[in-house]
C-alpha positions as CSV (number, residue, x, y, z in Angstrom):
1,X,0.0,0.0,0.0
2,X,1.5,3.3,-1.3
3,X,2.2,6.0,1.8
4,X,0.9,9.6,0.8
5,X,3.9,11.7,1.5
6,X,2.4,14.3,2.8
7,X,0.6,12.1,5.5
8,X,2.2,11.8,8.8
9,X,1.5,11.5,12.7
10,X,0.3,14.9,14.9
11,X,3.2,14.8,17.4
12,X,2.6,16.0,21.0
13,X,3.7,19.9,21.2
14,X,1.4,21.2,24.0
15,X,2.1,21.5,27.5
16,X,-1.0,21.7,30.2
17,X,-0.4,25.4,30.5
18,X,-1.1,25.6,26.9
19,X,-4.3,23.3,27.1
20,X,-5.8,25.4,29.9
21,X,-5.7,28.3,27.9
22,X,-7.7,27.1,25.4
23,X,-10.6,26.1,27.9
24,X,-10.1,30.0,29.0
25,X,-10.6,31.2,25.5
26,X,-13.2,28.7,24.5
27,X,-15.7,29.3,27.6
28,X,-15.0,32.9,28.0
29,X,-16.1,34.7,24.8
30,X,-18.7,37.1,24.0
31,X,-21.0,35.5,26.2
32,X,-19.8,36.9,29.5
33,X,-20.7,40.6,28.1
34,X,-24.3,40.0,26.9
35,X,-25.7,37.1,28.9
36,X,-25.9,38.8,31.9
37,X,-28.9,40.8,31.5
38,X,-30.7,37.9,30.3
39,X,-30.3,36.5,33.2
40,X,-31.3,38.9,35.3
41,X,-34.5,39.2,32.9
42,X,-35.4,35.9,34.3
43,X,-33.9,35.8,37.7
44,X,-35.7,38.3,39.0
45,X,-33.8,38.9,42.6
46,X,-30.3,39.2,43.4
47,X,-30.0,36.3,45.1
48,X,-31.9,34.0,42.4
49,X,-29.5,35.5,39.8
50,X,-25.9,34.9,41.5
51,X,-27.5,31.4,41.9
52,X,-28.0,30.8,38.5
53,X,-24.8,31.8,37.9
54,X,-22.9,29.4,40.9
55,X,-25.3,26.3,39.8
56,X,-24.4,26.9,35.7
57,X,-20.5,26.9,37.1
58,X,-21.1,24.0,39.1
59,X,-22.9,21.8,36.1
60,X,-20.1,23.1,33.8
61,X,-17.8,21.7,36.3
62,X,-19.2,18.3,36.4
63,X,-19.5,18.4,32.3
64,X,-15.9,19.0,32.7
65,X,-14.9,16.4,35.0
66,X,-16.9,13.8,32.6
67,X,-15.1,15.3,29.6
68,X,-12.3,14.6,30.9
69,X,-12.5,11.1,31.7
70,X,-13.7,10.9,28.6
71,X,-10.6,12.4,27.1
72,X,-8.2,10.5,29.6
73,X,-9.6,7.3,28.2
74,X,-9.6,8.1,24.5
75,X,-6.6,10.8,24.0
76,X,-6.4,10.5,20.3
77,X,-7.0,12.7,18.0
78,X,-10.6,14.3,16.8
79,X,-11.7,12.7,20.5
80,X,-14.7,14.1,20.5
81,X,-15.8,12.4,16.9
82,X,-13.4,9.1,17.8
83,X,-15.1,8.2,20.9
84,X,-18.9,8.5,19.3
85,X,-17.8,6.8,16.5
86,X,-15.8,3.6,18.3
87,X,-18.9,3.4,20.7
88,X,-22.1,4.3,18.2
89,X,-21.0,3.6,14.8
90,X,-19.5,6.5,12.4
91,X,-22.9,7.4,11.1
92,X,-24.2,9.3,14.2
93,X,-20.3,10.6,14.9
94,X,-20.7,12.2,11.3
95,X,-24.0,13.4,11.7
96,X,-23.1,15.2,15.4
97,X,-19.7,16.4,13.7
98,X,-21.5,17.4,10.7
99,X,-24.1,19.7,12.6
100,X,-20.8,21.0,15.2
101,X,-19.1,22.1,12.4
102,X,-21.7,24.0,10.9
103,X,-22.6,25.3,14.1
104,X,-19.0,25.9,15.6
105,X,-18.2,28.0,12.4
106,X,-21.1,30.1,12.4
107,X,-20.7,30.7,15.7
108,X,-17.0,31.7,15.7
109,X,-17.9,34.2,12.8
110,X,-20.6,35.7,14.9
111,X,-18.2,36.3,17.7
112,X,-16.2,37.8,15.7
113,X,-18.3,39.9,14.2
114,X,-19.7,41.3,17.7
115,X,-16.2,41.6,18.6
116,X,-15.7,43.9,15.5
117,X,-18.7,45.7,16.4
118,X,-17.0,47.1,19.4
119,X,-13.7,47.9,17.7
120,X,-15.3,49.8,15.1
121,X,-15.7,53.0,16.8
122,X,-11.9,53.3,17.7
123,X,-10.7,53.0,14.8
124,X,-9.8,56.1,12.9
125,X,-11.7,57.4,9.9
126,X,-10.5,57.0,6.0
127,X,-11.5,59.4,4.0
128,X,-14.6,60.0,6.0
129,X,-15.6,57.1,5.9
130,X,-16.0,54.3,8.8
131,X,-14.6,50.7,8.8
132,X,-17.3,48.1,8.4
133,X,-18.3,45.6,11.0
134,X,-18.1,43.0,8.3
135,X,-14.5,44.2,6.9
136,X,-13.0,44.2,10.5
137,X,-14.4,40.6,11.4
138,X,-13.4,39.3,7.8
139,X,-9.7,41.0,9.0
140,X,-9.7,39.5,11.9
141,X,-10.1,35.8,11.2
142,X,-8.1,36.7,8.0
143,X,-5.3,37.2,10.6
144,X,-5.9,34.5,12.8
145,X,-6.3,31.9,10.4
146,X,-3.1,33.2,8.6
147,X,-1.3,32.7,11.8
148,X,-2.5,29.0,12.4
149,X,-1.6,28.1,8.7
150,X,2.1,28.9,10.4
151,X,1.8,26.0,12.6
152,X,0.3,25.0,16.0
153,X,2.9,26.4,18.1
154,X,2.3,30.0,16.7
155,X,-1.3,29.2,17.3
156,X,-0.7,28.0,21.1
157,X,1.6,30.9,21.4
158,X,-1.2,33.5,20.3
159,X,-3.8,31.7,22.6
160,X,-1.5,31.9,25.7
161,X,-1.4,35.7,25.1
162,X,-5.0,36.6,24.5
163,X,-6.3,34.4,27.1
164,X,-3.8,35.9,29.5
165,X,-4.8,39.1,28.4
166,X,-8.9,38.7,28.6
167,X,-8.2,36.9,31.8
168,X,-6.4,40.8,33.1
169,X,-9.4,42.7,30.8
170,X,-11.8,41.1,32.9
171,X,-10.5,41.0,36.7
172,X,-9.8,44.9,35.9
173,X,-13.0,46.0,34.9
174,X,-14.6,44.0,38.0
175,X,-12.1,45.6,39.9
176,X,-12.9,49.0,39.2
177,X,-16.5,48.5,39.2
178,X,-16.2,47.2,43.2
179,X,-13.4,50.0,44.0
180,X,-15.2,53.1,42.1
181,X,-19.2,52.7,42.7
182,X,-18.5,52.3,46.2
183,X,-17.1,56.1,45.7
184,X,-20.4,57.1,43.6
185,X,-23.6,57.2,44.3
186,X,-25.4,53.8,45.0
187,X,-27.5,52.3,42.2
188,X,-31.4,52.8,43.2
189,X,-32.9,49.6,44.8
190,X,-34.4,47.5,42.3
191,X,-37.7,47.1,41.8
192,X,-38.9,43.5,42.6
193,X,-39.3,41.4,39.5
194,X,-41.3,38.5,38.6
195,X,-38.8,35.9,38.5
196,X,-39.1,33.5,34.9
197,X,-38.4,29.6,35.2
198,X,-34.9,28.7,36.1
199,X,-34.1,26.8,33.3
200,X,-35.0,29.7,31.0
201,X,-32.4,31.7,33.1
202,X,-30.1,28.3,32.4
203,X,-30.0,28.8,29.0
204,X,-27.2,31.9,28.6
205,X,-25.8,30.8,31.7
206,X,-25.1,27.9,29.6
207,X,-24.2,29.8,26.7
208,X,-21.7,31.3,28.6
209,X,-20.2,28.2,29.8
210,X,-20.2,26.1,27.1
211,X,-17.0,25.2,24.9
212,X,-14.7,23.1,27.6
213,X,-15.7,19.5,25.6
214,X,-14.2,20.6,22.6
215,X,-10.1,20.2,24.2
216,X,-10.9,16.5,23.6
217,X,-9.8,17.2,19.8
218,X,-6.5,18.2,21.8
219,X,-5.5,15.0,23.3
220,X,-3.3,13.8,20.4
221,X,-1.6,17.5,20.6
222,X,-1.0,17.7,24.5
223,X,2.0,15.9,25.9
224,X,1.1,13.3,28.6
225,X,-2.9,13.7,28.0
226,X,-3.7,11.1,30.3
227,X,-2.6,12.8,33.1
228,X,-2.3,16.6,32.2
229,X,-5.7,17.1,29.8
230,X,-7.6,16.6,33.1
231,X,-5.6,19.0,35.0
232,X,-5.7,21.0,32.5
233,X,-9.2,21.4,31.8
234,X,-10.2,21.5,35.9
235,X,-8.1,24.5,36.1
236,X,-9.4,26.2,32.7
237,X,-12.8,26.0,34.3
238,X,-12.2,27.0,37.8
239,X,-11.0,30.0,36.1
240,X,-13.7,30.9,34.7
241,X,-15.9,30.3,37.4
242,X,-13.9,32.6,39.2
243,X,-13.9,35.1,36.6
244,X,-17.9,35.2,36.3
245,X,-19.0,35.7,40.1
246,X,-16.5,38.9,40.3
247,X,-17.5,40.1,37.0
248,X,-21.2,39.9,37.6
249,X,-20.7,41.1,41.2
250,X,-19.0,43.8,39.7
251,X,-22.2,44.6,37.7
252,X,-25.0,44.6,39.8
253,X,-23.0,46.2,42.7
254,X,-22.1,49.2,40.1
255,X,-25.5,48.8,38.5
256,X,-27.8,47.1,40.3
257,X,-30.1,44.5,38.9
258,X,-32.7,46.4,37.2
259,X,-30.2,48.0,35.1
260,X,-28.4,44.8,34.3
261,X,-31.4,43.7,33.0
262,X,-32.2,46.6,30.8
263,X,-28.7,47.0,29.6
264,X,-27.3,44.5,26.3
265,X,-24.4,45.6,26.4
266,X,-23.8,45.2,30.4
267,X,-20.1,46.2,30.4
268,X,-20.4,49.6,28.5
269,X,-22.9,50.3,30.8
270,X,-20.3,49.4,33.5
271,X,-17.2,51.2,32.1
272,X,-19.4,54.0,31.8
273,X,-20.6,54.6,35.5
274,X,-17.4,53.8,36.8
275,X,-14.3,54.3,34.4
276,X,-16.3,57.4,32.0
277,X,-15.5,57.7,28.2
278,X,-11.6,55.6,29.3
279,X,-13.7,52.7,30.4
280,X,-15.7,52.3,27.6
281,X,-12.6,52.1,25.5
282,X,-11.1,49.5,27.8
283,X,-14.4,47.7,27.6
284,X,-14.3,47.3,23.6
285,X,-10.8,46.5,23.5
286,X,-11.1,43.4,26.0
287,X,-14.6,42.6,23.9
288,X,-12.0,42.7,20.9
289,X,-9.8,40.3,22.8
290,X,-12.0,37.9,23.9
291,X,-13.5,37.7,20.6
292,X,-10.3,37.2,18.8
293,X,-9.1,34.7,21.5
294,X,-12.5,32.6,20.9
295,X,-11.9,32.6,17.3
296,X,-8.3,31.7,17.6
297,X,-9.4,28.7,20.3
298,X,-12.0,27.2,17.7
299,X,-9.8,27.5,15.0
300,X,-6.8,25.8,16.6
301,X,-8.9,22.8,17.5
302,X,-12.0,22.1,14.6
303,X,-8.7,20.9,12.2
304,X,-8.5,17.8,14.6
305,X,-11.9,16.8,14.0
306,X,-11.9,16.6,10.5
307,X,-8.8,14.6,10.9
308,X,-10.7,11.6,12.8
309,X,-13.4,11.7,10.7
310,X,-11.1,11.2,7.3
311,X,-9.6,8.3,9.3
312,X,-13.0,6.7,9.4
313,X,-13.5,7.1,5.3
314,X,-16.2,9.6,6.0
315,X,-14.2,12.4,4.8
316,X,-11.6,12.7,2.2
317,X,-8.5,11.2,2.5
318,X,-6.9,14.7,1.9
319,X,-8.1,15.8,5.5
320,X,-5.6,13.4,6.8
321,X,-2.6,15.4,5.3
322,X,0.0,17.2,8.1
323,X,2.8,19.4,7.1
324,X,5.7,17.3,9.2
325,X,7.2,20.6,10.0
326,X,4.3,23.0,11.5
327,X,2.0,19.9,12.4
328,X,-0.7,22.0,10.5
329,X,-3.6,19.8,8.8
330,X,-3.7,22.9,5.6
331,X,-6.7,20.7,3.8
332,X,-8.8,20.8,7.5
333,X,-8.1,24.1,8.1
334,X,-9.1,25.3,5.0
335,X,-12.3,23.7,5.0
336,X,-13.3,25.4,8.3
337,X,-12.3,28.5,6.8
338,X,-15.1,28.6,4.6
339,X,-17.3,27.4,7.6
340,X,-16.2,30.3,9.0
341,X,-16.1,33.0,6.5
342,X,-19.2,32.3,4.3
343,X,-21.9,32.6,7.3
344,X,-19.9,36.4,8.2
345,X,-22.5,37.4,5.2
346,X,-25.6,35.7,6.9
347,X,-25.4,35.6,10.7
348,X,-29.0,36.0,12.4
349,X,-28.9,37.9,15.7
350,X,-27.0,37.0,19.0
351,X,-30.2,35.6,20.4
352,X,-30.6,33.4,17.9
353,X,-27.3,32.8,17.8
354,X,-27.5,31.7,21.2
355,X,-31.2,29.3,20.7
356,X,-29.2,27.7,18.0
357,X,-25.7,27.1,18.9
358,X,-26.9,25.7,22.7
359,X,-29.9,23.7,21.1
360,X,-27.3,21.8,18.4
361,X,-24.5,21.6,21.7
362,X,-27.0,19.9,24.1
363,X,-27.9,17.3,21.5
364,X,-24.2,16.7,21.1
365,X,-23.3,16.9,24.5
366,X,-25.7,14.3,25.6
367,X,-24.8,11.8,23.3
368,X,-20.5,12.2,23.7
369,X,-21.0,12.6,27.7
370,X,-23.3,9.4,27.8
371,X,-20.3,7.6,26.3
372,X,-18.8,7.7,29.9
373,X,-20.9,5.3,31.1
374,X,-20.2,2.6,28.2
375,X,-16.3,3.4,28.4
376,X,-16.4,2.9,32.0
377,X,-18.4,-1.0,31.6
378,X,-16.3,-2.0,29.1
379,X,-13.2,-0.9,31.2
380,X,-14.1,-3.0,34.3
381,X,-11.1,-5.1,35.2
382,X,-9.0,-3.8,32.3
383,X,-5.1,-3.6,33.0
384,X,-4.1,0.3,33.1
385,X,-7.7,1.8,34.6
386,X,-5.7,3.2,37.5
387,X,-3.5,5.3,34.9
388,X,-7.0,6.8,33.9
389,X,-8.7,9.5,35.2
390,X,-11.7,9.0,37.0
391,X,-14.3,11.5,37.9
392,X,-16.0,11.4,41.6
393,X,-19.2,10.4,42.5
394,X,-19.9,8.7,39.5
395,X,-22.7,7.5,38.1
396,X,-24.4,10.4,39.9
397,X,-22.4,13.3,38.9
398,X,-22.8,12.0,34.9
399,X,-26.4,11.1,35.2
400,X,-27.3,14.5,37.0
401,X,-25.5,16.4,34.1
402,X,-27.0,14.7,31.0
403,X,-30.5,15.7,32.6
404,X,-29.3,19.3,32.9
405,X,-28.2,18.8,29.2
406,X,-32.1,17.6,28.1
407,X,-33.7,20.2,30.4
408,X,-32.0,23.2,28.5
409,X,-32.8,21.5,25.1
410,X,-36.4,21.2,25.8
411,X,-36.5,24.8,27.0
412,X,-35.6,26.4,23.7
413,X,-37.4,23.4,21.7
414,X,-40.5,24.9,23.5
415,X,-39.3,28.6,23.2
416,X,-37.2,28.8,20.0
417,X,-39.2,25.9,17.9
418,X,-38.2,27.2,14.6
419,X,-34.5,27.8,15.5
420,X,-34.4,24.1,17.4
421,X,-36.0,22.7,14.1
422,X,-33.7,24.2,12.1
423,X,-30.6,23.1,14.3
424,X,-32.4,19.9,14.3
425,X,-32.8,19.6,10.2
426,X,-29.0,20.6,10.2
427,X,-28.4,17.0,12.4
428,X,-30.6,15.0,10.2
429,X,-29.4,15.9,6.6
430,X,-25.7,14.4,8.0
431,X,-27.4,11.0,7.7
432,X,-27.8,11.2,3.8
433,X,-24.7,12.7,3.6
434,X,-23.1,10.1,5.1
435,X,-24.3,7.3,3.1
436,X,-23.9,9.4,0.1
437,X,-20.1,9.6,1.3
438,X,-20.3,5.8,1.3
439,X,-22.1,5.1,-1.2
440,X,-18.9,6.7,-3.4
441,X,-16.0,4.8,-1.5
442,X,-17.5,1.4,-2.5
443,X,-18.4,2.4,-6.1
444,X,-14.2,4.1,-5.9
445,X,-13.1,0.3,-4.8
446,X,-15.2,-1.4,-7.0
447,X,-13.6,0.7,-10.2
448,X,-10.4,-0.1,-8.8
């Protein structure tokens, strides 16, 4: 059998501080700066909403914990296709990965694009004439995608630096929101709100937690994954947790809740009541940042995917390719581009952003995170199971977390049913697809 020359192994190049980074970036993105006064929409108390937040953390946690078992027991490459595929056939792995990809490049244009939105007033003037949204968020994933191509280590390298940096954007503006408002006048006491169904108030909470299951695609590319992807993605989340009690503390302490709720754009509001016309600068420059580091974190990881998948037949062969010398899959990458780039032109809203990207996760989520429970049965008594991470309190930890997953889905199947459909349509057509793809391969060996 001939060897395609351009086909060779993904070596191990990232360390775990490299891995939790990317958890950093792919949790904390937009999210953080618009879900809150959703929240508090539904919430309805203070109490009720911080809550929400600490129980979101806490079921992110536990998704964590079981992604990471899962990852520690399958640390190969495209993890998050390979395990669904070993354990449920390729069919339903292409038809999750199929709706994922879809998904996670319209979404990563649509951070961007928000993320763009912010820039665009401090950028200078040509001519008269102001930059674009669309031209900036095109630029910016032009840039990042551009400095991928160059190899995974320039791409770990510009993830460290932006995650470090949103992670300083963020504990300084909940800084100065505690330190200044105590020296202003105190927000007006809230009027008391109605508060809506706690799932409804689930759903951005979740929003704004979600994206810690895709560092499975990472195991191939972390050194010693057994033992440092769980570490890694533990600390990446803790984090974050962190991250959004101050921040939201920061908000309603400055603002109070009634104005969190009434405010989109939560952290202008902020910079403005504490920080002036500087604050709102520093506000859309770490909006900037942790757009850019979102889109840098979903671009560094979709490649690995795509890889799996062409190892199973369901993709082409070409997918498989790896430059030996930056360890980038060019083919992959390329194909996610376009994911990326052609829905800049037709991106709905943020909320139905939101309804659509969480509806198509929890579908996938549930299926990859029940795998736990089938690796674990067939692993009883195997040699090497105390090399592999185990999460605590299992079963009950899993099988609390996959209802939490099917809760939020039924939510916005009852709330968003044309945007669930649609997400839903986009799952289902990967089954044609699929045996389509197949349908090729045998008539390819059969002219052979």
């Amino acid at each position: 059998m001939a060897v395609d020359p351009h086909q060779h192994r993904i070596e191990a190049r990232l360390g775990r501080f490299d891995a939790a980074m990317v958890v950093v970036s792919l949790v904390i993105g937009i999210g953080i700066f618009r879900t809150p006064a959703l929240v508090a929409q539904h919430a309805g108390s203070v109490g009720l909403f911080f809550a929400v937040w600490a129980l979101g953390g806490m079921i992110a946690l536990v998704g964590a914990l079981t992604f990471a078992e899962i990852g520690s027991r399958r640390p190969g490459a495209g993890g998050y296709y390979r395990v669904v595929a070993d354990l449920y056939g390729p069919r339903l792995a292409f038809m999750l990965n199929w709706a994922q990809a879809l998904m996670q490049g319209a979404g990563a244009a649509g951070v961007a694009f928000i993320g763009a939105e912010y820039l665009v007033p401090l950028l200078p003037a040509i001519g008269g004439a102001r930059f674009e949204p669309l031209v900036v968020a095109l630029v910016t994933m032009g840039v990042l995608l551009a400095l991928n191509f160059a190899g995974i280590r320039t791409g770990a390298w510009t993830q460290n630096l932006l995650s470090l940096l949103k992670i300083l954007l963020i504990a300084g503006l909940a800084l100065a929101a505690l330190v200044l408002a105590s020296q202003t006048a105190a927000p007006p006491p809230s009027p008391t709100r109605a508060p809506g169904a706690l799932v409804a108030a689930m759903i951005p909470v979740f929003y704004a937690y979600g994206g810690y299951h895709l560092t499975m695609n990472l195991g191939a590319d972390i050194r010693d994954a057994r033992r440092n992807l769980p570490i890694a993605i533990t600390a990446g989340m803790l984090v974050v947790v962190a991250l959004y009690l101050v921040i939201n503390a920061g908000y309603v302490f400055a603002l109070g809740l009634d104005a969190v709720a009434d405010s989109s754009l939560v952290a202008a509001a902020l910079a403005r009541a504490t920080l002036g016309p500087a604050g709102e600068t520093f506000v859309s420059v770490a909006i900037f940042l942790s757009a850019a580091g979102f889109v840098n974190a979903t671009v560094l990881q979709m490649p690995r995917t795509f890889y799996a998948m062409a190892e199973d037949g369901v993709l082409p062969r070409a997918f498989m390719r790896i430059d030996p010398h930056t360890q980038v899959q060019r083919v992959g990458l390329a194909f996610f581009a376009v994911t990326m780039l052609v829905p800049a032109f037709l991106l709905a809203s943020f909320e139905q952003l939101l309804s659509y990207v969480l509806f198509t996760d929890m579908l996938a989520l549930t299926v990859v995170a029940s795998t736990v429970f089938v690796l674990r049965w067939r692993a009883r008594g195997a040699a090497g199971e105390g090399e592999v991470f185990r999460m605590p309190l299992y079963p009950v930890l899993p099988a609390l977390y996959i209802v939490c997953l099917v809760a939020v889905a039924l939510e916005i199947l009852a709330s968003e049913t044309r945007i669930a459909l649609v997400g839903l349509l986009i799952f289902l057509t990967g089954a044609p697809l699929f045996e389509l793809g197949r349908s090729m391969r045998q008539r390819n060996k059969t002219n052979v």
